[in-house]
N, C-alpha and C positions, 0 to 999 in steps of 0.2 A: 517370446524372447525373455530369457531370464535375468532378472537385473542384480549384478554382486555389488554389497556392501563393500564401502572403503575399507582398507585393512590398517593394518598399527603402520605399515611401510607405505604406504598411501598420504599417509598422515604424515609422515616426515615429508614429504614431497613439496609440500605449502609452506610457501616461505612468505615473510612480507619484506619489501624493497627500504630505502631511503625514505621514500616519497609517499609510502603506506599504503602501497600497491599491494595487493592480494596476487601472487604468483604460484603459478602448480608448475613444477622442473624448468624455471625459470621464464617459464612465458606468461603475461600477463592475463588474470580471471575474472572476465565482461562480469560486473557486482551493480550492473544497474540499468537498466532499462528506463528509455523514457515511453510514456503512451500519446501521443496526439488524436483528441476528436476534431471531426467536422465540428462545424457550426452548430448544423444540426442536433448531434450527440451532445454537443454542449449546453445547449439549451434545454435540451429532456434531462442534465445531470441537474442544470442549476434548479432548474421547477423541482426535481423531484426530492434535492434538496431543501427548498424550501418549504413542499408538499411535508416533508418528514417535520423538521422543525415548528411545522406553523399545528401540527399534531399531534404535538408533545406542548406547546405553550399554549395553548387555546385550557385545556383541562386545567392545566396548574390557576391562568385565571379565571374560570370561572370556579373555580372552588375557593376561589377570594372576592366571589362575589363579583369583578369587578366589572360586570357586564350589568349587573343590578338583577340579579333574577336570583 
């Protein structure tokens, strides 16, 4: 399936509202999605968050020594 770029008259079509709504020929353009995890998913983002950060501050101190080695 082939996919057409927007054209210059495409472009007129987007207007925005009052209320600063993003509208295509007057009906209003979904600008946001939200995501929900499980628990589960939550808890593999927050470790691997922390995983990440605690792997980036470990080097910085011990190249300040502050571990004593």
């Amino acid at each position: 399936m082939q996919e057409n770029g927007l054209t210059w008259d495409d472009m007129r079509r987007f207007t925005v509202d009052g209320k600063g709504r993003l509208l295509w020929n007057g009906e209003v353009v979904k600008t946001e999605s939200r995501l929900r995890l499980d628990w589960f998913q939550t808890t593999i983002a927050v470790l691997a968050t922390l995983g990440t950060l605690l792997s980036g501050i470990y080097p910085f101190l011990v190249h300040f020594h502050v571990f004593g080695f």
